[in-house]
Every structure is written in C-alpha cells, then in structure tokens.
N, C-alpha and C positions, 0 to 999 in steps of 0.2 A: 350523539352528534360527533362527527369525524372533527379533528381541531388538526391543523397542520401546520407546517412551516416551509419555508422553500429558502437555497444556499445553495448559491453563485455569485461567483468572483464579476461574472459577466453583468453587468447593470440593465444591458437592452437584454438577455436572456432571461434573468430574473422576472421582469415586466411582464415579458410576452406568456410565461409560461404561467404567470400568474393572473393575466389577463384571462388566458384559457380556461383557467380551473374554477375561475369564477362565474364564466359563462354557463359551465357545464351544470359544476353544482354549486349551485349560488347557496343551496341550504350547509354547507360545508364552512366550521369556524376557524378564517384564517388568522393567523395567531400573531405571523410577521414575516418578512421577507428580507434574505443577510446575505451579503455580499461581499461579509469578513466572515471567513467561517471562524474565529474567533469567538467573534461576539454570539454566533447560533451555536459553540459549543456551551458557551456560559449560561445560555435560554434553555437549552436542554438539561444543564443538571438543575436548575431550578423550577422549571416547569412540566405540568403534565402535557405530554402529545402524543397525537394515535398515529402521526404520520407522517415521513419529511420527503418532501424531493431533495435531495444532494446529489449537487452535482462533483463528479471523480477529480477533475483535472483541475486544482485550483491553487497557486503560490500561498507559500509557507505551510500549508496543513490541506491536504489532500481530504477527499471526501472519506475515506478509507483510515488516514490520518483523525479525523474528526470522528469517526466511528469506536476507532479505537478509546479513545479519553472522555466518553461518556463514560457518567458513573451506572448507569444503569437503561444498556441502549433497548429497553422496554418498548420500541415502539417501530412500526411497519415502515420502511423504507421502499422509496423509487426512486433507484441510482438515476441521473441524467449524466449522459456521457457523448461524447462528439466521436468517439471509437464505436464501432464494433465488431473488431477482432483482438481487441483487448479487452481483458477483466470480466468480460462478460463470461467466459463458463465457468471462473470459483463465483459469480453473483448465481447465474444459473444455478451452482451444484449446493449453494445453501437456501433454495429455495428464495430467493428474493426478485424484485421486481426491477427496470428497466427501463430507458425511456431512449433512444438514440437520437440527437440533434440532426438536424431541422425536424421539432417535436411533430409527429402526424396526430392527430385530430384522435384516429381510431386509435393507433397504440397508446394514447394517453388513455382514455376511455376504457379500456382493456386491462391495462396496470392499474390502474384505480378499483375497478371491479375487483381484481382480485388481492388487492390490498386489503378491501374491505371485509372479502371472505377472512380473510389471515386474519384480522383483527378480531374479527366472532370468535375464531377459532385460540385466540389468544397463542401466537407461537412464534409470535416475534422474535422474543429474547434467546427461543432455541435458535431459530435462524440464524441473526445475528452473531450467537457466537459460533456457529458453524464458519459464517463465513472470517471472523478477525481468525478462528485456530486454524484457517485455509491459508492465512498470509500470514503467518507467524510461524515460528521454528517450531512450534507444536506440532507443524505437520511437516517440518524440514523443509519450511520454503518461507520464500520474503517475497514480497512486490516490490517492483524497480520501475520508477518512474520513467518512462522515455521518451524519447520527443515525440512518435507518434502514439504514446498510450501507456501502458501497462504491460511491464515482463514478470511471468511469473516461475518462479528459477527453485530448483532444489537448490540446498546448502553443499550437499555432496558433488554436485555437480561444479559450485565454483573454485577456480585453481588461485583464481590472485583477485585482488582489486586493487587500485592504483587513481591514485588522486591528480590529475591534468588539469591544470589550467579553470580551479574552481570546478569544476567538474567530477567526475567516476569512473572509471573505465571497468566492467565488469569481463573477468576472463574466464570462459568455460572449456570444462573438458571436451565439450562435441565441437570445437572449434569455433562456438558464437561470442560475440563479444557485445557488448551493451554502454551504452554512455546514459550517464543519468546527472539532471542538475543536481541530485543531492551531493550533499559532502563527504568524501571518506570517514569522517568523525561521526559522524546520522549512519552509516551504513556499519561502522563498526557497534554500535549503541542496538542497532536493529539487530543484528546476528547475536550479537550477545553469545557467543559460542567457544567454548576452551577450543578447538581444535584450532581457530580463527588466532591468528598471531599478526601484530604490527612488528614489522620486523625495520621500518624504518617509519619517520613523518606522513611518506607519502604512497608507503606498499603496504597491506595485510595478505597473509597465505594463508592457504588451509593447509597445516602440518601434515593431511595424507596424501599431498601431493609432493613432498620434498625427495629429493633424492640423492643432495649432496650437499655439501659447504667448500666452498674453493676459497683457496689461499687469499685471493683478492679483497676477500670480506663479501664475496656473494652467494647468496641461498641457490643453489639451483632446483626445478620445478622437474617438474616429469612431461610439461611441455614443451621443455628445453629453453626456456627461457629463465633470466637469471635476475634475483631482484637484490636491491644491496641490504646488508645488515647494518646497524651502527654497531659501532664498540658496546656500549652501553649497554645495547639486547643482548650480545654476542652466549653471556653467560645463560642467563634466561632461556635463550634461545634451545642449545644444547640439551639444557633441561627438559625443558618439554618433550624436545625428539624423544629422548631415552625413558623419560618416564609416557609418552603414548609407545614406544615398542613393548614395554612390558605388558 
C-alpha cells in the first residue's frame, strides 16, 4: 500500500490537491497533510513513507530545504511547483517527479504512475541524492531562491554577493545578477567555500575574482566594481590572496 504525505505552505492548495488524490486512489494511505514544512520535516524522520507531494516555494524552509534535513530521504517524491522554468531540469536530471500548479487531472495521474514504478524499483534514495549533490557545492552550484522561482548558479561563476535592505544581491561573471529573500549569512553557510571571503558585514567575494586593494580600504573585482574591506579583515584578507597564488 502507497502511504503518503502532502506539504504546502498554501492551505487552499494543500486541500485541493489532496481532494484529488483521494478521488483518484481512494485505496492509497494518507498519512497527513502540513503546511509547516517543519512539522512534515519532524513526520519524516519519524515515520515510514513511500511518497510525498512537496511543494518548492515555501517560507523559512523550501521544499529543497526540507529535502535536504531528512535523515534518510528513502522515499519517492512529487515536487509541486507554481514554476516551470525553474528547478525543473536538476528535478528532471535526478530522475524525479513534478507536478506544475493549477494541478491538471492528467499530469497528477501520470507522476503518480510513475512514482509508483520507482517505488518497486526501490531508487529513491539514489535519486534523491542525485538531486540535493545537484544543489550543493558537490557539484559547484547552489539554488538561489528568486521571486519568480529557482536560479541555479555555479560557485565559479559568482564575483560578489552583497546584502541590501534584508535581501542578496547575487553578482555574476556573465553580467546576471540575482536578488534572493535569503540572508547574506544563509548564503555564506550554503557555499561554505574557502575561496568565498566576507570582506565586510554586508559583501562576500570569490578571491578568484580580485584584482587589486586600493589605498581607500577597497577590494577591487575584475568587474571593476569595488567592495570595502574592514580594518579587522584587512590582515586576513592579504592572507588568503597570497596563500591561493601559491
């Protein structure tokens, strides 16, 4: 017997989508329905399940976010997402399932089918972590939350970030830039990366983008753009330069 769960922040989404799945397979054991993804990260390491709708876009802990801090994400997932030019090809490229909002009848029906095969086949867990080592430095990229979805960015690719007004400001070498509600402090904890330097409260650089230090107390970048250092770093700073040239 399939046992599920469903997790949305959305309370009328939640409903409808679980209205659905009861109609279809009524013989299908629903386990519960969470609209803290919280409290269905807490159901998950506790409980056994073959199957969760999660949905991507959800305050304080993303669907993605929630996938990650299971202890043991053992079971078939169907992302629900209100995107679909985001996130969808790292979900695609680990083999996982999809659902895009306003849910159609048939693609539910369809992602369930083949939830089900994955389940016989037991290969969740592979998927799974194909897809968190997709958004992870493991493969030199992070997911950036944005207002209309999910950016998914190489490390090498960004020159600065920059914290505005509660916000992020992500800065790229191909000239794209990105705002994300996370924190500079969440996105420095995500990279997790020596090359990655806080050079002030509110700037990190990636050291292989530096090009200079001016008299003023500022780092210059190789996009010509200039971010200030504190005193404090200053020494720090220096260090690293010289010990990444060696």
């Amino acid at each position: 017997m399939i046992k599920y769960i469903l997790v949305d922040d959305e309370l009328k989404a939640l409903k409808n989508l679980e209205k659905k799945i009861k109609k279809i397979y009524p013989d299908f054991l629903h386990l519960g329905s969470f609209n803290q993804p919280e409290k269905a990260l807490e159901f998950l390491n506790n409980n056994e399940v073959n199957l969760v709708f999660l949905d991507i876009e959800m305050p304080n802990l993303s669907g993605f976010d929630l996938l990650s801090k299971v202890n043991d994400p053992n079971f078939e997932i169907i992302f629900v997402t209100a995107y679909n030019q985001y996130a969808i090809d790292a979900i695609r490229h680990a083999a996982i399932g999809y659902i895009v909002k306003p849910i159609d009848i048939d693609e539910l029906k369809d992602s369930i089918e083949k939830a089900q095969e994955n389940i016989k086949k037991k290969i969740a867990h592979k998927n799974n972590k194909a897809l968190l080592d997709l958004l992870t430095q493991k493969n030199n990229i992070i997911s950036i939350p944005t207002q209309t979805g999910y950016a998914f960015v190489k490390l090498d690719n960004i020159i600065r970030l920059e914290g505005v007004d509660g916000y992020t400001k992500i800065v790229c070498n191909n000239d794209k830039e990105f705002f994300s509600s996370y924190s500079l402090g969440k996105f420095y904890d995500m990279i997790n990366n020596p090359l990655f330097f806080q050079t002030h409260r509110s700037h990190i650089i990636n050291l292989n983008y530096v090009t200079g230090l001016l008299n003023e107390g500022y780092v210059e970048l190789a996009n010509h753009s200039n971010v200030p250092l504190s005193r404090t770093r200053k020494k720090m700073f220096l260090d690293l330069i010289n010990n990444n040239k060696e």
